[in-house]
C-alpha positions in Angstrom: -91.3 -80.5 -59.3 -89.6 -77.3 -58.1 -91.5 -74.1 -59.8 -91.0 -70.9 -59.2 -93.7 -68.2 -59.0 -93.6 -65.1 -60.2 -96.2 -62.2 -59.3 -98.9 -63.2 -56.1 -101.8 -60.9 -57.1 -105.6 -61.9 -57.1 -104.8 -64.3 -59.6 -101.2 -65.6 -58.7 -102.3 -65.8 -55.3 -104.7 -69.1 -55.8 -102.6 -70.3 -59.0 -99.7 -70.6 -57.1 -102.2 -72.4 -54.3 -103.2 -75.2 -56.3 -99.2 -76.1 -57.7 -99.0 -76.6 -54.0 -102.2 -78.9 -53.9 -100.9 -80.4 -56.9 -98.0 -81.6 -55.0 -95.4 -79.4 -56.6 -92.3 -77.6 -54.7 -93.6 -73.8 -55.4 -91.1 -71.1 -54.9 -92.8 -67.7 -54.7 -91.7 -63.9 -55.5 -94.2 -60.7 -55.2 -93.5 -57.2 -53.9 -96.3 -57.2 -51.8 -95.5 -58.4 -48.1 -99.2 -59.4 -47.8 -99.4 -61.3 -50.8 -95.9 -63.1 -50.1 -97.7 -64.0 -46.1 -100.6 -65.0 -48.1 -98.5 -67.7 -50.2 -97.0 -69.0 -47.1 -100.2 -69.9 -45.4 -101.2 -72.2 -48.9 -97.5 -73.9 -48.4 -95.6 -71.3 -50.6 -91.6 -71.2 -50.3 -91.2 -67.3 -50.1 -88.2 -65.7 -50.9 -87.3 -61.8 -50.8 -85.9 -61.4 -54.9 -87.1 -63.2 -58.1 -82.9 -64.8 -58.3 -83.8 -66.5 -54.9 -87.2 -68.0 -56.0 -85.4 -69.2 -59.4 -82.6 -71.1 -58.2 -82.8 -74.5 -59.1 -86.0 -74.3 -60.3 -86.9 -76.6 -62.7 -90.1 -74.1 -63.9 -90.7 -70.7 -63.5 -94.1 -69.4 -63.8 -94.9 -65.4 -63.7 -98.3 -64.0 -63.4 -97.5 -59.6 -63.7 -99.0 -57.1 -65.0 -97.9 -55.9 -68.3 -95.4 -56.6 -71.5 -93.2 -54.3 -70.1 -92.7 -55.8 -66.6 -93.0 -59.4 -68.0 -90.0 -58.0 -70.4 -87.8 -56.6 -67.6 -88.3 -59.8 -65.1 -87.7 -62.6 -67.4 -85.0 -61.0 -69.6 -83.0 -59.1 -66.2 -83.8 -61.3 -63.6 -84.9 -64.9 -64.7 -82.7 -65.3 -67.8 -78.8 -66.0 -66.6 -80.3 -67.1 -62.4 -82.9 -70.1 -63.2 -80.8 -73.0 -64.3 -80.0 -74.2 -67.9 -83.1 -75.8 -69.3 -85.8 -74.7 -67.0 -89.1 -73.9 -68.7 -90.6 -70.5 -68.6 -94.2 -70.0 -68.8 -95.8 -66.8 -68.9 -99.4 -66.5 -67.6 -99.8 -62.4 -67.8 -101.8 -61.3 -70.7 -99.7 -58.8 -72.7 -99.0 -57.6 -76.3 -98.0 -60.2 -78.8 -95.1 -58.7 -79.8 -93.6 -58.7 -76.6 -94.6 -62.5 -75.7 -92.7 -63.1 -79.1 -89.5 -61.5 -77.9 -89.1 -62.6 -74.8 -89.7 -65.8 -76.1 -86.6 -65.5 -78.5 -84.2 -64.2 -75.8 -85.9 -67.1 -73.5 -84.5 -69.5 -76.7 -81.9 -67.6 -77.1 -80.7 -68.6 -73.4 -81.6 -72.3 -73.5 -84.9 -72.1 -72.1 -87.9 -73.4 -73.5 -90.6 -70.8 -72.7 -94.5 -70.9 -73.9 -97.1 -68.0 -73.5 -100.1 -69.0 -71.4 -102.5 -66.5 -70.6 -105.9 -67.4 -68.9 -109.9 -67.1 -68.9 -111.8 -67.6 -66.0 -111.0 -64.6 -63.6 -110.3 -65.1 -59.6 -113.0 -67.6 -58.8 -111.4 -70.1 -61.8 -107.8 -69.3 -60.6 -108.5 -70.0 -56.7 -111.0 -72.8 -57.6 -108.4 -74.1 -60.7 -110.7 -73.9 -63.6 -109.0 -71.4 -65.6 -108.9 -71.8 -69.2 -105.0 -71.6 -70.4 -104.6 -70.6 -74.4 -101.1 -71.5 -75.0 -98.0 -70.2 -77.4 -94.8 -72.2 -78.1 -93.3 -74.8 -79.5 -94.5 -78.5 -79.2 -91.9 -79.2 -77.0 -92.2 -76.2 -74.5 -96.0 -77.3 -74.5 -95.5 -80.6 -74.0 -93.5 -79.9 -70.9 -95.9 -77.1 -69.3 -99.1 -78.9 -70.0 -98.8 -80.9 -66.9 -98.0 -77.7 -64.9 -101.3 -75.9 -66.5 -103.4 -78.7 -65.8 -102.8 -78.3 -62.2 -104.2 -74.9 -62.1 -107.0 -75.0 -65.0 -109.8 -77.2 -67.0 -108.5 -76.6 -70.2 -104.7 -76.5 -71.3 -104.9 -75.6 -75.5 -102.2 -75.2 -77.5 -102.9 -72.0 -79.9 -99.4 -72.2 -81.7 -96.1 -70.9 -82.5 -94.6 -68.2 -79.4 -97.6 -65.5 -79.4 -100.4 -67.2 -80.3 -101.4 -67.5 -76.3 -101.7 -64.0 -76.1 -103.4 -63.5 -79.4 -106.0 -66.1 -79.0 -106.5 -64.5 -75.2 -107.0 -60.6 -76.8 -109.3 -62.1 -79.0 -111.4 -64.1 -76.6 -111.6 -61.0 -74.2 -112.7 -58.6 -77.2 -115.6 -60.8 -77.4 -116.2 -61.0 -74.0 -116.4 -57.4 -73.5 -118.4 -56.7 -76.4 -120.8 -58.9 -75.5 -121.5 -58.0 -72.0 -122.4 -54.7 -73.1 -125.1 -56.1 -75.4 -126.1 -58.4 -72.8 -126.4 -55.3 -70.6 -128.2 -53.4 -73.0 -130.8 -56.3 -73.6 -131.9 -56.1 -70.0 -132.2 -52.7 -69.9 -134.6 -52.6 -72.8 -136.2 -56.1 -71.6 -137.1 -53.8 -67.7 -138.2 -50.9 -70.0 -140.1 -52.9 -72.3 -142.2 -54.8 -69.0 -140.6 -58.3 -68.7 -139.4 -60.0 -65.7 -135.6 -59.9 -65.9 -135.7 -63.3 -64.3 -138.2 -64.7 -67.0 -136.1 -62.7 -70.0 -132.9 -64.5 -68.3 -134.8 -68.0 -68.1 -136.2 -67.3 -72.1 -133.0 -65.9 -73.7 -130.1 -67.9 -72.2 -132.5 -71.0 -73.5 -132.5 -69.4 -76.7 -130.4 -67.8 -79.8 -129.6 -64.8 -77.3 -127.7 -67.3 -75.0 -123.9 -66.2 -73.9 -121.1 -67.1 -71.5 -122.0 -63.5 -70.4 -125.5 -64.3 -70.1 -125.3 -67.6 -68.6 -122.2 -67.9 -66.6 -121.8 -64.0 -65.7 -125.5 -62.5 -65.5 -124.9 -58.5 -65.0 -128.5 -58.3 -63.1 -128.3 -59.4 -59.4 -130.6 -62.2 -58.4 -130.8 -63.5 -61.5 -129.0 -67.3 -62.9 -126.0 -68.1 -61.6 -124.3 -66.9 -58.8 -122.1 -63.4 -60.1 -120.2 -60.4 -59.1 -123.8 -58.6 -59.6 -124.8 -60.0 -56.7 -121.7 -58.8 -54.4 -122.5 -55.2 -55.5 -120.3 -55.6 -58.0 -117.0 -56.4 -56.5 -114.2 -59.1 -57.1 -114.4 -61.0 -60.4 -112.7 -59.1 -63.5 -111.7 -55.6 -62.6 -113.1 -53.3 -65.5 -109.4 -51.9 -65.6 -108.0 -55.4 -66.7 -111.2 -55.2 -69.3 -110.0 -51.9 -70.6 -106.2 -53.2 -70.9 -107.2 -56.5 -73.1 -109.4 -54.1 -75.2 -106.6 -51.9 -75.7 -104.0 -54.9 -76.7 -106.3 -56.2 -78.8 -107.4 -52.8 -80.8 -103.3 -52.4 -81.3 -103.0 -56.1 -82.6 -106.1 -54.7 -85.0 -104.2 -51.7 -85.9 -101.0 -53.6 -86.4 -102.7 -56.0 -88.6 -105.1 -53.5 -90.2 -108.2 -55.9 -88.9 -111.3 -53.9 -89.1 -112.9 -54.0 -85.6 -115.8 -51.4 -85.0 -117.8 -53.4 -82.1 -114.2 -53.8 -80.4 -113.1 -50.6 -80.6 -116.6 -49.6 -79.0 -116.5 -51.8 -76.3 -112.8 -50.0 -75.6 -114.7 -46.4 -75.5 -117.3 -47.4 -73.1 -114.8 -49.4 -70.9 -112.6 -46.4 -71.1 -115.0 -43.8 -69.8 -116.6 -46.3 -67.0 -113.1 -46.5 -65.8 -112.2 -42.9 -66.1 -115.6 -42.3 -64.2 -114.1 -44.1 -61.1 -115.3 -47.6 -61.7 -112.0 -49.3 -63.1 -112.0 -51.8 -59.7 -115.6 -52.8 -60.5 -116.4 -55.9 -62.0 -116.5 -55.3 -65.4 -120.2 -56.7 -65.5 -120.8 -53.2 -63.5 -121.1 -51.2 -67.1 -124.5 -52.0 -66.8 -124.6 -49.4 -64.5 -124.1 -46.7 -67.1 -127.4 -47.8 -69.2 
């Protein structure tokens, strides 16, 4: 199939990769010169604007930053230049509202479109084991679950247009909620006397147990293989932490959800990234305890 990509960064970069592995035609756009020779070396088509990538395309997948670029590149630059009938899938995380109406002008235009943002971070996207949470129609799924399932190890449809990204803001208030608590558990377990690698051994076995205990141990040299151990560096930028907080406590607000360890979580993130640390791995809060 003939897909164009849309936005090369750390995690475009090794989605669009494994289209390429999968077989597919992949098309790709970034503004980034290195990121576009990067693409080229994993089989990439480059092209120099988003209308050159999308011509007769049969897909268009975008991986960029925010609602308001996902907004301006779908609706100004994809909508009208990738042919009648392509599907539009949007992998960024952004606010619901936004998924919802670009999704309307997508239908609006003829195009089935579906909001797919992912778990897993840059080792899941390069190794293709994200975790894709998926809004849209039945149809619009049917047709990009192939696609997904190229780049991930789970493709789930959450609903109607939005529900990807509301499912994904709700995931990642969870996730950074509990790595601070995780965090602050091995603090007080190294204050209290115990053997951080015997405390890791006893409480992921236990009630304690959590993907960020398990799969994303904050302490270096303990379980699994993590950012902790690379001083911190690659994985999940705290900045991207701090942005799904954010979108998730204004879906709260907007909704009128009561969210106290959420909104908490967003404090702490937000002064560990005014404090300098926002391209840390998020596991790197630890740091402040």
């Amino acid at each position: 199939m003939k897909i164009a990509f849309i936005g090369l960064g750390n995690m475009g970069g090794g989605m669009a990769a494994n289209l390429v592995k999968a077989g597919h035609d992949v098309h790709a756009f970034d503004l980034s010169a290195e990121a576009l020779a990067r693409a080229a070396d994993h089989g990439c088509a480059t092209h120099a604007t988003v209308g050159e990538a999308v011509d007769g395309a049969e897909a268009v997948v975008a991986m960029l930053p925010n609602g308001a670029i996902v907004e301006q590149v779908l609706t100004a630059e994809v909508l009208g230049k990738a042919p009648a009938g392509a599907l539009l899938i949007d992998c960024s995380t952004i606010d619901v509202a936004t998924a919802r109406k670009v999704g309307g002008a997508a239908a609006a235009g003829g195009h089935a479109m579906v909001d797919a943002p992912v778990s897993g971070g840059i080792a899941a996207a390069n190794a293709g084991t994200l975790t894709f949470m998926v809004g849209g129609s039945d149809e619009g799924f049917a047709r990009a679950q192939p696609i997904l399932a190229a780049m991930g190890k789970a493709v789930i449809h959450a609903g109607a247009s939005g529900a990807g990204q509301a499912a994904k803001i709700c995931n990642n208030m969870i996730l950074g909620a509990t790595m601070i608590a995780t965090c602050e558990a091995f603090r007080l377990a190294e204050r209290l006397g115990l053997d951080l690698a015997t405390f890791y051994d006893i409480s992921s076995k236990a009630s304690g147990q959590s993907w960020s205990m398990t799969s994303y141990c904050p302490v270096p040299g303990v379980g699994p293989t993590t950012p902790a151990d690379n001083d911190y560096q690659g994985g999940f930028a705290a900045a991207l932490m701090l942005k799904d907080l954010k979108l998730a406590m204004a879906a709260a607000g907007d909704v009128a959800a009561p969210v106290p360890m959420g909104h908490r979580a967003e404090e702490l993130y937000a002064a560990f990234a005014a404090a300098g640390n926002g391209g840390m791995d998020f596991s790197a809060i630890i740091k402040t305890l």
